[in-house]
N, C-alpha and C positions, 0 to 999 in steps of 0.2 A: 741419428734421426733420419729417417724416411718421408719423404714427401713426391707430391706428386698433382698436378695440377686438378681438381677441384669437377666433378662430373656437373655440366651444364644442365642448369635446372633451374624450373620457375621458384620455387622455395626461398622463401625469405631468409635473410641470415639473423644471426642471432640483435646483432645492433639494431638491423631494419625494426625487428618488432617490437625492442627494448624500448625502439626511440618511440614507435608508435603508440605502446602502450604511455609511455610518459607522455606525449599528448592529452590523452583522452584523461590521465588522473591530472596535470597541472593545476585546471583550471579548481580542483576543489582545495585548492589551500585560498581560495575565499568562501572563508567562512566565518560565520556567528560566534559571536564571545558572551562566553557563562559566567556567572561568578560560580565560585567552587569554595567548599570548606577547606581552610588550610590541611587537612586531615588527608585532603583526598587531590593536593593540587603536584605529588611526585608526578615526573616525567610527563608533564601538562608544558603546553606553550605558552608563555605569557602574555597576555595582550597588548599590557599599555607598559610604560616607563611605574615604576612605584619609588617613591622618594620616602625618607622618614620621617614617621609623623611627630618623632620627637629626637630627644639627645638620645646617645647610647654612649657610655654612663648615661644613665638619667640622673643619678644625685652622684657627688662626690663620696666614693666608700672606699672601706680596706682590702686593700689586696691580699692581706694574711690574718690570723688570729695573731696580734699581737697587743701591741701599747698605741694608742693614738697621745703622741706628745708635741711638746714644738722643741723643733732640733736645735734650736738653743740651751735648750735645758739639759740634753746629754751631750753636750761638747767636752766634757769630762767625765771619764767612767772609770770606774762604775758610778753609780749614781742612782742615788736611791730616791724616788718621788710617789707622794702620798696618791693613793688611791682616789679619783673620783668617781667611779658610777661605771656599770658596763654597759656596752650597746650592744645587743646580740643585731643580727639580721635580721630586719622586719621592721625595726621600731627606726622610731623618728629619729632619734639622736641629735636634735637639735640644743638642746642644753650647752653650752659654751663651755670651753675647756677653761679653770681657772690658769693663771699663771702660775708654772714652776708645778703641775699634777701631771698625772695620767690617766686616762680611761682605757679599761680592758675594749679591744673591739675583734666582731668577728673579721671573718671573710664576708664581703660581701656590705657590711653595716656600712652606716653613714658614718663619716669620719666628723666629730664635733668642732660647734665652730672654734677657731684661733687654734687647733691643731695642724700641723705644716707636713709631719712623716708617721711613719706607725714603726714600733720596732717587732718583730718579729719574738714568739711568746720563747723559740730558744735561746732566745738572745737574754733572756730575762731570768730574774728569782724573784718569789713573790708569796706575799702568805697575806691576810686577809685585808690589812690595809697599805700596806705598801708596795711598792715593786723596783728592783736593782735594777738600774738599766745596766750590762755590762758590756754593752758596742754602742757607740752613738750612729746616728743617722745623718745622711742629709734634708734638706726639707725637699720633696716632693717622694720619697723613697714608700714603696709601698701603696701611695695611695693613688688612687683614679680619679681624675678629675672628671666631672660631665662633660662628652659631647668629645671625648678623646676617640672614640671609636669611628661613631656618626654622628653630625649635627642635624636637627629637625630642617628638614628640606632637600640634603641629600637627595642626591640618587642613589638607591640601594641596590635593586636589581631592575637591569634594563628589560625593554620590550623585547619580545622574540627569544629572550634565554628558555632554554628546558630547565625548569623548576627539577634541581636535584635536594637532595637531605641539606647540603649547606646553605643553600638560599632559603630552604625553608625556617630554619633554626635561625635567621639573621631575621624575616619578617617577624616570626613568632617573638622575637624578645619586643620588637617594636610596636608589639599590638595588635598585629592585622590581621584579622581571624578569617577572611574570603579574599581572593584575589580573582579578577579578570583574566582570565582565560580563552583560548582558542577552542569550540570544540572540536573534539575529536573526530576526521572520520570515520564515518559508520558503514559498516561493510555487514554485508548479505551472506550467509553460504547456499549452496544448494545444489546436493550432489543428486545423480539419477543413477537407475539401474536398478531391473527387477531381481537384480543376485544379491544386493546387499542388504544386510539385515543389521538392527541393530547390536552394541556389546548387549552381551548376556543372552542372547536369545540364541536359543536351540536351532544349530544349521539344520539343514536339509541338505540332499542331495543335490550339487552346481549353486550352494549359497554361499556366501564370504561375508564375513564381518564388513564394516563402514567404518574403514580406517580416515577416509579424506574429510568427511565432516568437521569433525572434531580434531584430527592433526592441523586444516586448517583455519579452521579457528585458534586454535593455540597461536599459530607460527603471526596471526594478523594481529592477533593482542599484543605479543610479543616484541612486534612493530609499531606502538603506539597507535593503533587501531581498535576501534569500538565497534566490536560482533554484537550485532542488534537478532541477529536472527540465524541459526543453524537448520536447515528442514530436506526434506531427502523425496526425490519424485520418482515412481516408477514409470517405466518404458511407452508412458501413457498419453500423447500431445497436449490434450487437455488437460490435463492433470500436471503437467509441469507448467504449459504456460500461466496458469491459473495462479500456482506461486511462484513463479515469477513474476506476476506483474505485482502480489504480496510484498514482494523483497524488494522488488524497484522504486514503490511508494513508499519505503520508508528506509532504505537507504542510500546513502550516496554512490555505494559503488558493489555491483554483483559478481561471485566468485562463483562458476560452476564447474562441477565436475564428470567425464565420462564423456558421453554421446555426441564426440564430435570427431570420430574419426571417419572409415569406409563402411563399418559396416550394416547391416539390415535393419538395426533396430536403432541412429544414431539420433535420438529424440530432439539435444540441444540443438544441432545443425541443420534439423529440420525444423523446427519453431525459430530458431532467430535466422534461418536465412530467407524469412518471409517479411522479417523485422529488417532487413539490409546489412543480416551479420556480413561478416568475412571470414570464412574458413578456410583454410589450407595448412599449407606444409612449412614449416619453422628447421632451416638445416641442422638441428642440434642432435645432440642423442644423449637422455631419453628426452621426451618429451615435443615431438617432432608436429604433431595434430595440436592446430592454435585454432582460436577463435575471438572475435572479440565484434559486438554489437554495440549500440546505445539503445537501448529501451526508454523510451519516454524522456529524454534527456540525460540519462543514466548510463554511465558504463557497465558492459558487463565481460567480463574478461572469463574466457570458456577453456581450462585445461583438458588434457585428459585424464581417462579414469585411472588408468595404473598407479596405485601409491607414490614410485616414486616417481614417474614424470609428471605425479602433482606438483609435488612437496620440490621437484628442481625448475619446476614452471615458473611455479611463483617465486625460488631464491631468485630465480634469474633477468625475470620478465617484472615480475612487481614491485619485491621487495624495495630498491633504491629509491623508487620515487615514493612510495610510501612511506618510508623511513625519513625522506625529505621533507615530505608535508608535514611531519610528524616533531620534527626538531630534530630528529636524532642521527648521532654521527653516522657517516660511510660505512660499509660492514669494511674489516680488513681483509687486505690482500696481502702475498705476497709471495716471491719467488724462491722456493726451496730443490732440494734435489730428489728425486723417486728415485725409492728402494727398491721399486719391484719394476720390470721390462711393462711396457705397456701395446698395445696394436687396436687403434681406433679407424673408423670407417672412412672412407676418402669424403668429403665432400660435407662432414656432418661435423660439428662443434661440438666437440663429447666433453661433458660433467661426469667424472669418476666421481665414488665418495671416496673418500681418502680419509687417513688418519693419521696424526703430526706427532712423529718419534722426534727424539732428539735431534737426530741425526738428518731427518728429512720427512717427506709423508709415503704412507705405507698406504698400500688398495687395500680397502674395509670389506671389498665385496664385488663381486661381478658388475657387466653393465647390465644386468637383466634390469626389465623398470618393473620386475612385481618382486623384489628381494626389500623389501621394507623394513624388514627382522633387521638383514645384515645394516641398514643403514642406522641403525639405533647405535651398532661403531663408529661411525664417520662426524670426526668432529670439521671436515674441508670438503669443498668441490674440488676438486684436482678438472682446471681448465685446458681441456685438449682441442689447440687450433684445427679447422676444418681443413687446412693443406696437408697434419700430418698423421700419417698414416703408421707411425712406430717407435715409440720411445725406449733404449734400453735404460736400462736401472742407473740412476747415476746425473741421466738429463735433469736441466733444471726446469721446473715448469709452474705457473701461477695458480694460489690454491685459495678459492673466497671462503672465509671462515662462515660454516654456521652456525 
């Protein structure tokens, strides 16, 4: 490993602006609570505590298709006991067991009264009115008593959990068909640039697809994020401010992209630095031109245009505290060894894409930040500290999964 001390510069580092941007999202993990159809309440934040509104068991039933008997009566087997009446799953089954019978019962049925165990139906021989017991039981064997799982009152699932598939399945048998919920925030996009056009439209000459739209919109959903709005502004002042103030009325938080570096036509940088943005320089690589404004009480967090110092803007700068707000876990990290030699810029915090061999992670792709294709291999950031300037194959180095 090669290092070397750090060129003197006003440029923020990566933590300065990570921290800053968690600032400005904190304060919207206060928010408003929906009810939501159980249907629709996966990786939703719970609001309140939910206790159960009743037993689970709700009635005393059979754990197997077998014999609901009382375990007295097969203390010796085999043991043959007349038929009383079957209870399938669904019916009442309250009809009382006479003494020294059986009732066929499913899975699931009520177990009849003055029955104590169920024998299980292989345990048995049987033809239309009789049935062999040939293993006896103890009394409790087989059957479910109510309120063995959960008692009505219960706490089921606490405030604040991420509603997954099992918490949902534990509400659902209790009856609760909407839950209290956090909303979601809702996030803005709105990329600029007279080059980009959208898929399917026939380029011209100096046009490119609108990859960042729609790549970030994914990556924000993906983060328990609600995209209220996707729309795309040309090189035009008015014309972006206009949806801008669009996006900021009705979301909590705006994602732009492009127009905020040096050059002649930087549209974002010149509209919000009249609004009290802050542009400059972020020591990383890619993604080095930041921005970040509040529009009417609103954040608006300003990448650049190149695909991938979007799409490592926001793993790097947004994604954590969003995923926070959001419920959802840390993304993983961790320390493997490179395959391939590495040589990053002195003084910048380089994000390679990388890809995770067995063995270690392997470079998916150059640092170029318009190589968006090759990043469609990179399942890791591979994080290169701003002191070091050279990694051979083999160093071990920190890699944030995407």
């Amino acid at each position: 490993m090669t290092t070397r001390p750090a060129t003197t510069t006003s440029a923020r580092s990566v933590e300065e602006h990570r921290h800053r941007v968690e600032q400005l999202l904190r304060p919207l993990a206060v928010r408003d609570v929906e009810e939501v159809a159980m249907a629709e309440v996966r990786d939703r934040l719970l609001a309140v505590d939910v206790r159960a509104p009743l037993d689970l068991p709700v009635f005393r039933n059979s754990g197997m298709d077998g014999y609901a008997v009382r375990a007295e009566s097969v203390t010796v087997t085999p043991a043959t006991l007349p038929l009383a009446g079957v209870v399938a799953a669904g019916q009442s089954g309250q009809t009382p067991l006479p003494p020294g019978a059986a009732v066929k019962v499913m899975t699931g049925a009520p177990i009849p009264p003055g029955a104590d165990c169920v024998v299980p139906v292989e345990d048995t021989r049987s033809d239309e009115t009789t049935v062999t017991i040939e293993r006896g039981r103890r009394a409790g064997d087989f059957v479910r008593e109510a309120g063995t799982d959960v008692r009505a009152g219960e706490l089921l699932v606490a405030a604040g959990t991420l509603i997954a598939p099992r918490h949902i399945a534990a509400l659902a048998a209790v009856g609760i068909p909407r839950l209290p919920v956090y909303r979601r925030v809702r996030a803005a996009v709105l990329t600029t640039g007279d080059e980009l056009m959208p898929a399917g439209a026939e380029l011209r000459p100096g046009q490119i697809h609108n990859s960042n739209g729609i790549a970030l919109a994914a990556v924000l959903a993906a983060n328990g994020v609600e995209v209220i709005s996707v729309d795309h502004s040309r090189d035009d002042p008015a014309e972006f401010r206009a949806k801008l103030d669009r996006a900021t009325a009705a979301a909590d938080v705006v994602f732009t992209s492009g127009g905020v570096s040096k050059g002649d036509f930087e549209v974002v940088k010149d509209v919000l630095a009249t609004c009290g943005g802050e542009f400059g320089s972020v020591a990383v690589q890619p993604g080095g031109p930041q921005g970040i404004t509040v529009v009417d009480g609103v954040p608006v967090l300003s990448f650049p245009g190149n695909p991938v110092s979007t799409m490592v803007s926001f793993e790097v700068f947004a994604r954590p505290m969003l995923r926070e707000l959001s419920g959802l876990p840390p993304i993983p990290k961790a320390d493997v060894p490179l395959l391939d030699p590495v040589r990053s810029p002195a003084g910048r915090r380089q994000f390679l894409r990388g890809r995770m061999e067995i063995d270690g992670v392997a470079l998916a792709s150059g640092p170029g930040s318009h190589l968006i294709a090759a990043m469609a291999h990179a399942d890791v950031l591979i994080d290169i500290p701003a002191e070091v300037t050279e990694l051979a194959a083999g160093s071990v180095v920190e890699v944030l999964e995407l």
